[in-house]
KEZA-174228 format. One line per field, with one value per residue (C-alpha): residue in three letters; residue number from 1; x, y, z. Coordinates in steps of 0.5 Angstrom, whole numbers, always signed. Layout:
filo: c(Ala ...)
marlo: c(NUM ...)
xx: c(X ...)
yy: c(Y ...)
zz: c(Z ...)
% end
This chain:
filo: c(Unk Unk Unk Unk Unk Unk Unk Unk Unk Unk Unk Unk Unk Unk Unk Unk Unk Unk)
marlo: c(1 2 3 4 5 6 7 8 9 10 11 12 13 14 15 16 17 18)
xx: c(-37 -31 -24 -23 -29 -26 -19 -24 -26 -19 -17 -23 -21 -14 -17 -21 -18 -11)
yy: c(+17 +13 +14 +8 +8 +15 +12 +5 +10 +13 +7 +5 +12 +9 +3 +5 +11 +9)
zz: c(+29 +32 +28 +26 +21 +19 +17 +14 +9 +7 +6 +2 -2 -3 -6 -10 -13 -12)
% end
C-alpha cells in the first residue's frame, strides 16, 4: 500500500470526522 492512499485516507478521516 503505496503512502499516497495512506495519506488519502487521513485526509478522508479529516473530512469526515472534522
Amino acid at each position: 500500500m503505496p503512502l499516497s492512499f495512506n495519506f488519502f485516507f487521513t485526509y478522508l478521516e479529516l473530512a469526515v470526522f472534522g
